[in-house]
N, C-alpha and C positions, 0 to 999 in steps of 0.2 A: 360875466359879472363876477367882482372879486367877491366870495362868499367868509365868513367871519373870521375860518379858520388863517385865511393870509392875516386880515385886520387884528386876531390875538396874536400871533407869529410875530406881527409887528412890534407890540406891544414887549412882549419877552425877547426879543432880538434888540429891540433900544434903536429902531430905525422901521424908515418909513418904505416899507417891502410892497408897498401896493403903487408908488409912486416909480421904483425900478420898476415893476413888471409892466406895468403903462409904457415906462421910457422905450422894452424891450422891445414891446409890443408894435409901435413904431417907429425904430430904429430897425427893422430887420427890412423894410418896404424903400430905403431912404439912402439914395446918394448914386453914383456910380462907378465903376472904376477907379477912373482918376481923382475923384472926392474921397473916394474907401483908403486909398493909398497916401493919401494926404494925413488923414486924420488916424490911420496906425501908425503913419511917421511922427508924428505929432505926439500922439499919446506913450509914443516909446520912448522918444524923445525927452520927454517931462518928466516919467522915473527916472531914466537914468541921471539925468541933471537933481533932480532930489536927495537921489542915494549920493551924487559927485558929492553935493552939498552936506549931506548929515550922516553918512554914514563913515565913520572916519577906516572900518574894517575894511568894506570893501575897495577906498581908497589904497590901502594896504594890499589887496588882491592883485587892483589894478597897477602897483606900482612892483608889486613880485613877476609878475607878467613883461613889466617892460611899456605898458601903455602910456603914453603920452597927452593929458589930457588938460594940460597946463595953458592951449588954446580954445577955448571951448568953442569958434567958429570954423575951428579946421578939423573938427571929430570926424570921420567918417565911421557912421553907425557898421557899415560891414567889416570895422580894423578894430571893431570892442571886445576883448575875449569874449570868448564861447565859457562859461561855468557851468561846472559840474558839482552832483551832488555832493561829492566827496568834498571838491573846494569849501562849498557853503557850510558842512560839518568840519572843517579844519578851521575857519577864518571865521565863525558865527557872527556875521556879521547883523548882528540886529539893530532896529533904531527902536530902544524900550518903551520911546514916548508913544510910538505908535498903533503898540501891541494890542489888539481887541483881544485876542484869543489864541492859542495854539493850535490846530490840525497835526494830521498826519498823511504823508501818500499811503495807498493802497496798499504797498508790500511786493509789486508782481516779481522782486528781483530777492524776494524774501526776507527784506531788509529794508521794512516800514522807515518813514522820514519823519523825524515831526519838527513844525516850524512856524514861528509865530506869522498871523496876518493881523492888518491894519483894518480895520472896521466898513472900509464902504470895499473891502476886496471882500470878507469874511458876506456880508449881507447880499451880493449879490450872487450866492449857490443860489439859494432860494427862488428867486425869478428867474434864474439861468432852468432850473429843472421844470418850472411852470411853460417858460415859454416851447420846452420841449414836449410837452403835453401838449399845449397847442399847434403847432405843427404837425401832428398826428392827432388830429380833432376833440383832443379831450381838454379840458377847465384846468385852473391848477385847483391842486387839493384832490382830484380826482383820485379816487381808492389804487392804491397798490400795493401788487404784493410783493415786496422785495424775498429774493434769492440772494446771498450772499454770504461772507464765512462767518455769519454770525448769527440769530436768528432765535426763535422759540421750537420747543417740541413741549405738546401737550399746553402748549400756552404760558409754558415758564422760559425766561430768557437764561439761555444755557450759557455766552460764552465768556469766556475768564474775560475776554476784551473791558467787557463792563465795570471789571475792578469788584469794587464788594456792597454790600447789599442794597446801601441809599444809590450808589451811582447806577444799579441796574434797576432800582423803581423809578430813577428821573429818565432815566434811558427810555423803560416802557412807556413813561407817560406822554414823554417829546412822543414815540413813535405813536400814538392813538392820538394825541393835536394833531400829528402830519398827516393819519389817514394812512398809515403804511400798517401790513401785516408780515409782521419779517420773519421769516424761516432759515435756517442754516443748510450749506448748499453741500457741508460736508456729510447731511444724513440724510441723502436721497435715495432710502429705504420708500417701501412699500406705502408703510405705513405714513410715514413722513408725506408722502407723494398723495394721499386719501386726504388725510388731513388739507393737503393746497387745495385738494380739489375742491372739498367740502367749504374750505376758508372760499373760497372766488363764488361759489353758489351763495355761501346765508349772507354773504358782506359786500355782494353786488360789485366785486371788483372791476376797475374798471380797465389797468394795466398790471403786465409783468414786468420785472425790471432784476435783471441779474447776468449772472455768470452766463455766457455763450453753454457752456457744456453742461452746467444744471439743468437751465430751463431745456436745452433737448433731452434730457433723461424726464425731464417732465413730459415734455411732449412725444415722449416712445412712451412712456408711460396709458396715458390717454390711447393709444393708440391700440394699447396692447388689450387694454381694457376696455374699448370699444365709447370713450368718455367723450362728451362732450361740453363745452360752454360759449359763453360769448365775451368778449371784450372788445375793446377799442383799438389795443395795440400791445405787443412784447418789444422791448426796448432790453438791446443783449450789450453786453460792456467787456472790457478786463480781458477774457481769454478769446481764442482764436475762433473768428464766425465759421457754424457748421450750415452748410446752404440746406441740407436735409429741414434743418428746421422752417425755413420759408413757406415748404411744402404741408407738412405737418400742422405747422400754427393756422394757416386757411382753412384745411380738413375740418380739425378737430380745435377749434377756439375763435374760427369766424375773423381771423385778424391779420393784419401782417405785422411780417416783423423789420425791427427798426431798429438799426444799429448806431452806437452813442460813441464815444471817444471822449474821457475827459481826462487830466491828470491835475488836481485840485493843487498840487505845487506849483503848476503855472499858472494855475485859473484858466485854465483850455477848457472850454463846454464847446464839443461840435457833434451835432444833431443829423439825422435823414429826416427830409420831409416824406411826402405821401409819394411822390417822383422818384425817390431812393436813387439816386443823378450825383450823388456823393454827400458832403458831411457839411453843412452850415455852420462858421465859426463865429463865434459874439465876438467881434475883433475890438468892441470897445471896453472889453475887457481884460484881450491877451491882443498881443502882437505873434503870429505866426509864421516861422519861417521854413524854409526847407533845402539844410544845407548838405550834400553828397547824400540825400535822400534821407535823412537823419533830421527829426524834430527842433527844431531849436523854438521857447517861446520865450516869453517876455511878459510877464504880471505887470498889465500898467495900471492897477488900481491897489498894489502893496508897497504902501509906506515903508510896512514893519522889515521887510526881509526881500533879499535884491535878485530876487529869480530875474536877472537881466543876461538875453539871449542865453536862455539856462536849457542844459543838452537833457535831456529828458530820458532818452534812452530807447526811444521808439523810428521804427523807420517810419518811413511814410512810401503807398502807393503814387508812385512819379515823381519828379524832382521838381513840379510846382503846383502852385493854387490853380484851382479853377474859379476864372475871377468874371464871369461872361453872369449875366443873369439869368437864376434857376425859370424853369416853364412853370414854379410854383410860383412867381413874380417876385421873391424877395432877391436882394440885390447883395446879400452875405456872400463873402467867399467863402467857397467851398474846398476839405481837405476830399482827395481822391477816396482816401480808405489806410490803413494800418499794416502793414505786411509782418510784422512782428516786434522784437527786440533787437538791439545792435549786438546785444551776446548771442543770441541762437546764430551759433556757428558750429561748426564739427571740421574735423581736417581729413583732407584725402589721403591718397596711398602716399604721396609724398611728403605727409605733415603739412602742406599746406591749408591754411584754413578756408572754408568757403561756407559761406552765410546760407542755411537749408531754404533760402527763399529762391535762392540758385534750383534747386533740385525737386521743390514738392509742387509745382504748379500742375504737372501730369495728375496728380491725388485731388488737388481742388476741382477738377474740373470732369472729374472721374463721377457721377451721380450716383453708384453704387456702395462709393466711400462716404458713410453718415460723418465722422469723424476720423481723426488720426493724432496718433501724440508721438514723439522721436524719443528715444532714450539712446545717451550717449554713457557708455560703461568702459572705462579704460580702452579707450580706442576704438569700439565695436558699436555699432549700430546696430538699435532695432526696433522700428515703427510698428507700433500698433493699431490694428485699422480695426475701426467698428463698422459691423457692414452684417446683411442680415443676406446677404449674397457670397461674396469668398471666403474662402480656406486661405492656409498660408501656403499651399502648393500654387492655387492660380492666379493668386499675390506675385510671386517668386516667377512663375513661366510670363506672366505681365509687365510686369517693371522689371527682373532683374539686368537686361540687359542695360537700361536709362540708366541704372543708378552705377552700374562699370563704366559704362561712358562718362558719366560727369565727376564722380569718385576715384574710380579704379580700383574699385573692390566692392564686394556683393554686399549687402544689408540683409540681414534677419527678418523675416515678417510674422506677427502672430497678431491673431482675432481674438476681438470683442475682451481682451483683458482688461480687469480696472485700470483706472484711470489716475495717473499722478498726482496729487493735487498741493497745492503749497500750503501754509499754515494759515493763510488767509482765505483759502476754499478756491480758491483759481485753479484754474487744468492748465498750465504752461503748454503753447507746443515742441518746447524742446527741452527736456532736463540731463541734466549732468551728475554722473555716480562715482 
């Protein structure tokens, strides 16, 4: 039942948000295969013919490119460039009639994006995040606590993000409409960590929703302290899944966890249902692709700004969809999972570069490794493992021989050291010094 807070939402958004989450609702049960493939051609097809038509910039892109698009029955959608962030900040190709609002990407490359959307792109986060709550049995509106790089301690909204005074009390009040209790994931202190706990007990929370490597320092936390609660579900985003936590969240919060993937520049929201069988994509929102294993999406619901077949910067787990119907009965395609960035690379003894998704899969699958982060320092490797079991002696007599065979040279290992984090509160798995 949609309860008031969608119906005011509505009201302050200038669109009717209870009528998306309906559409969602029954659009994830509906079509199959070859209907699914029809209707993301179709709807990919319709921006980019929009953008041909009104946007004279990116006409400009496509003609710096070399693109031929002077037939509009002879396009073949896989000979469109591929655009990249950088293009779309050189070439700003906006259509101004469009513009609802500006956003920003997340930052994971430490280097926030911001860029206008068109108003039925901007309205549907909203239901995109409800429908994700249902998929993992909760309402939307349902209490969460977000973890993230921004956040309250003591109940004051600490981060410069906000800008200055009024924008951090409109900030606080949007977050108490949406039912979030937002915390900062860069001061996951003791204290910090009493406080979530106590926020989830008096506020009946019903999910968690943050940083992969927050919410586990939450959940060693609990642990350490012998804590317990209940919820519905943790929903982990942005940096690299720690499996430790799956175990932990059941212990000690009664729940599983549920891993999300979205990049708000494309409009990408793809969800785990209760099956956790891979990632449910709203494709009538994005067009999803997967080209030399590397993201490619496609906003078919922005007017304002031409994310068409736009490279994201994320790999992807296998080189295509799972497009077979989930045992959960919805008929979405599914993405496999995230393997990282297209920069986390490091080079071997020969200067050749190789991509560390090559070399850490022995670490993921290691159960005694809670986490791990890479630091790449003028040529020199060295992985940090959190682990409540090795030293960096039985690190080194374990792996160093894997990492001379696929490198050709040894890596450094050292325990339970802090954790990197970017200005946006994410743990990278790979950084560079």
């Amino acid at each position: 039942m949609i309860n008031w807070r969608v119906f005011l939402m509505s009201i302050i958004r200038r669109g009717n948000l209870c009528k998306l989450y309906k559409r969602n609702l029954a659009h994830q049960y509906q079509g199959n295969e070859e209907t699914i493939k029809q209707e993301m051609k179709e709807n990919a097809e319709n921006i980019f013919f929009f953008h041909l038509k009104n946007n004279p910039q990116y006409r400009k892109f496509l003609d710096d490119k070399g693109f031929d698009y002077s037939n509009p029955e002879k396009i073949n959608w896989e000979e469109i460039p591929i655009i990249t962030k950088n293009d779309l900040r050189e070439y700003n190709p906006e259509v101004k009639s469009e513009i609802y609002n500006y956003s920003s990407s997340g930052g994971s490359t430490n280097s926030p994006f911001k860029y206008p959307a068109s108003k039925e792109s901007a309205l549907n986060i909203w239901p995109a995040h409800w429908l994700m709550h249902e998929m993992c049995g909760g309402k939307p509106y349902d209490s969460m606590l977000m973890l993230m790089g921004y956040g309250r301690t003591n109940r004051n909204l600490q981060s410069t993000a906000y800008g200055n005074t009024i924008k951090k009390i409109v900030k606080k009040v949007y977050h108490k409409l949406s039912n979030f209790h937002t915390f900062n994931a860069f001061e996951m202190n003791d204290k910090q960590m009493h406080d979530m706990y106590n926020c989830i007990l008096s506020n009946k929370i019903n999910f968690i929703y943050g940083y992969s490597s927050a919410i586990n320092q939450f959940l060693r936390f609990l642990k350490d302290n012998n804590l317990e609660c209940h919820l519905k579900g943790i929903f982990t985003t942005s940096d690299n899944k720690i499996n430790s936590s799956y175990t932990l969240a059941q212990k000690y919060c009664h729940c599983n966890v549920f891993d999300q993937y979205g990049a708000h520049d494309g409009d990408v929201f793809t969800f785990e249902c209760t099956e956790h069988a891979g990632l449910h994509i709203l494709h009538d929102m994005c067009t999803l692709e997967i080209v030399n294993n590397e993201i490619i999406l496609t906003a078919v619901k922005n007017k304002a700004f031409p994310f068409i077949r736009y490279k994201v910067g994320d790999i992807a787990l296998g080189d295509k969809l799972i497009t077979e119907k989930c045992k959960c009965g919805r008929t979405l395609f599914r993405l496999k999972g995230i393997s990282g960035r297209n920069s986390y690379y490091v080079k071997d003894s020969n200067g050749k570069e190789v991509s560390v998704m090559l070399f850490t899969f022995p670490l993921d699958l290691d159960t005694d490794i809670l986490q791990y982060q890479i630091q790449d320092k003028d040529n020199e490797i060295t992985i940090n493992i959190i682990s409540d079991t090795y030293n960096a002696n039985s690190l080194r007599e374990k792996y160093n021989n894997f990492f001379i065979e696929k490198l050709g040279r040894e890596v450094k290992f050292v325990v339970n050291a802090p954790l990197y984090k970017l200005k946006n509160g994410k743990a990278p798995l790979l950084y560079k010094l």
